[in-house]
N, C-alpha and C positions, 0 to 999 in steps of 0.2 A: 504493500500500500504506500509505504514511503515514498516508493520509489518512481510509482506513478506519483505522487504530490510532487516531486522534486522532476520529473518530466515535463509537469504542468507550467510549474513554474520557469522553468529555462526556457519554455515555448511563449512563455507571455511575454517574458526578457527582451525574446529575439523579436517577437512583434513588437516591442514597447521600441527597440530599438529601430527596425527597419521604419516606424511610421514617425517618429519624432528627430534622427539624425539622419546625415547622410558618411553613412560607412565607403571610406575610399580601400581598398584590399589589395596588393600584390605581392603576389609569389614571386621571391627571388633563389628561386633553387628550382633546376630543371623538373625535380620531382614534384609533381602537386598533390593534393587530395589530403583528406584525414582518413586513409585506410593504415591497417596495422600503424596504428599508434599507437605506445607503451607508456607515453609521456610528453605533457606538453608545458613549456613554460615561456612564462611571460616577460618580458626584462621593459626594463622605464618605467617601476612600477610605480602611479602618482596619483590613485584616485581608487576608492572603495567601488567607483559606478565602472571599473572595466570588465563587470559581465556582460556592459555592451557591446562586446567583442562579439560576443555568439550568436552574432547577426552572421558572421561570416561563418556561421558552420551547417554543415545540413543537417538536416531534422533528424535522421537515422544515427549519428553522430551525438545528437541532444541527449537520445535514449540510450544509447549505449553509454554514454556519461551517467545518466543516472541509475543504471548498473551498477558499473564495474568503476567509476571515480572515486580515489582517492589525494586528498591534499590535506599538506598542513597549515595551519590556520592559526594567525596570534591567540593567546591565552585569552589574554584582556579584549578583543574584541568579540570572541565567539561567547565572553563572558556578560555581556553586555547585555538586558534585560530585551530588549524590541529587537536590533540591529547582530544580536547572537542569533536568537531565536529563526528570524530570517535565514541566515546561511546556514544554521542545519536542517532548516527545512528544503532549502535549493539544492546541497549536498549534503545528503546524510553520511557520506566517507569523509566528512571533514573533521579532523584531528584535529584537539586543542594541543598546540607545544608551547615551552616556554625558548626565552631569549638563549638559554642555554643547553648545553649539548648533555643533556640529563635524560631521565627513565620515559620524560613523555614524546622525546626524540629518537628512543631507539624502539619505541610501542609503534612509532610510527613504519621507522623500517621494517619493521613485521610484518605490518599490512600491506606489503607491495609483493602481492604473489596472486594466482588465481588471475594471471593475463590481467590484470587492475589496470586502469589510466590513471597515473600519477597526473596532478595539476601542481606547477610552484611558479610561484615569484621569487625567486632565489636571492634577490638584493634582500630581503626579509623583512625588509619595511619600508614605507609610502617615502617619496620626496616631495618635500613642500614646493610654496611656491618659489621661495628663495631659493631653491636650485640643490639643497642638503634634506638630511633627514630631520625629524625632530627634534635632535640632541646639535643640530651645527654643524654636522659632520658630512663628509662626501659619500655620498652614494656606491656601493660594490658591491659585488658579488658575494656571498658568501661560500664557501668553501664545502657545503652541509649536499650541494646538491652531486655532488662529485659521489659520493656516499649512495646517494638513489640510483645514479648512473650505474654503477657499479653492482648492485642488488638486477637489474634488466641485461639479459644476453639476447634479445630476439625485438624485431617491430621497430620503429621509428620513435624519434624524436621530433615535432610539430615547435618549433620556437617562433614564439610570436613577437617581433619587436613594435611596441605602442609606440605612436608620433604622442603620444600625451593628452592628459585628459583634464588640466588643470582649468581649458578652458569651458570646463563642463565641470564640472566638482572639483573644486582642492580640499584637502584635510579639511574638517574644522566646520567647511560650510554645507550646512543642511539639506534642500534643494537644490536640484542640477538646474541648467540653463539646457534649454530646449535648442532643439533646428539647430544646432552646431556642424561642423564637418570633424569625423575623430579617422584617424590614419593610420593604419595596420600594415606590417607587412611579414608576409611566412616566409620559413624557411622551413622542409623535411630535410632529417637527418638520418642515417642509417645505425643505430647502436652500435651495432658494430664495426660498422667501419669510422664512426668517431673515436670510437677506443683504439684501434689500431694506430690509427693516426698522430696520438698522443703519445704510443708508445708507453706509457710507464705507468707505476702502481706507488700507491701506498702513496705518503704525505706530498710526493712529488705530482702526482695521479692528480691531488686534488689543488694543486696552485698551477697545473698546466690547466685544468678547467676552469677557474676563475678567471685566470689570463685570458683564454681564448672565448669564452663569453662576454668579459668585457670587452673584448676588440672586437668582436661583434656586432656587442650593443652598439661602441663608438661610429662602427662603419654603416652597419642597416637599419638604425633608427631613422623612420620618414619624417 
């Protein structure tokens, strides 16, 4: 039953999105499609409103998300009385973690079995308008999703770079602004052939994927 609820809801998403924005989308990797997906992640993360993304996904893709999706999710926000309740009714695989690399961080690598679609925003928190996090600090990668990668040997990697959504929600403020233009662009990955490519494991494994996400973000952010 959840699961149709959380189908229902990504379907209104995606309409709320397609009638009130205009989503501009492009693939910049030869491969297209959201088939064999194992995991998808978002980078430029600046706004709670980027489930407007799922305009650009097909509706077979919706449901199959509300299957088999798993992500993790701030403590404090899913802790949140209205605005909690909301996202584990959209994603009932969404894991509460904390800021550190504790019991409710490795509860989560558990749950990435059973072919699951991982969802993350790997920078691990929002940037404001001022261009840093909350604390003032610059925006990166974190190091945790090297760790998910790792746990997946099969399926694709779907990396979504945001053009940003501050002019539709920033932190802090309530209501979005309507009839905006928001700016997406994909890229499919092969899992395994981005592991190969990195060549190496262990602590080194995971600052060769921080590097190469962020040089990514830097280059296909629209």
């Amino acid at each position: 039953m959840r699961r149709l609820v959380s189908f229902i809801i990504l379907m209104f998403i995606k309409t709320f999105s397609k009638a009130f924005f205009k989503l501009e989308v492009e693939w910049i990797s030869d491969k297209k499609g959201f088939e064999d997906l194992r995991m998808v992640v978002l980078l430029n993360h600046t706004s709670l409103y980027e489930p407007l993304f799922l305009a650009a996904a097909p509706n077979w893709f919706l449901w199959r998300l509300a299957q088999k999706m798993v992500a993790p999710g701030a403590d404090k926000t899913l802790n949140r009385p209205l605005v909690g309740l909301f996202w584990k009714f959209m994603a009932p695989g969404l894991m509460p973690i904390t800021r550190k690399r504790d019991k409710s961080w490795f509860k989560f690598l558990q749950a990435i079995q059973n072919k699951n679609i991982v969802l993350i925003a790997p920078e691990g928190r929002m940037k404001r308008s001022s261009g840093f996090d909350s604390k003032g600090k610059p925006m990166s990668v974190r190091s945790g999703i090297a760790e998910i990668i790792n746990e997946i040997d099969d399926g694709r990697i779907l990396i979504g770079y945001s053009g940003g959504l501050h002019h539709v929600q920033h932190p802090g403020q309530l209501l979005p602004r309507l009839f905006q233009t928001i700016r997406l662009n994909l890229e499919s990955v092969d899992v395994q052939e981005y592991k190969d490519k990195l060549q190496s494991s262990g602590i080194q494994f995971r600052k060769d994927v921080v590097s190469d996400l962020e040089a990514r973000l830097h280059t296909n952010t629209p």
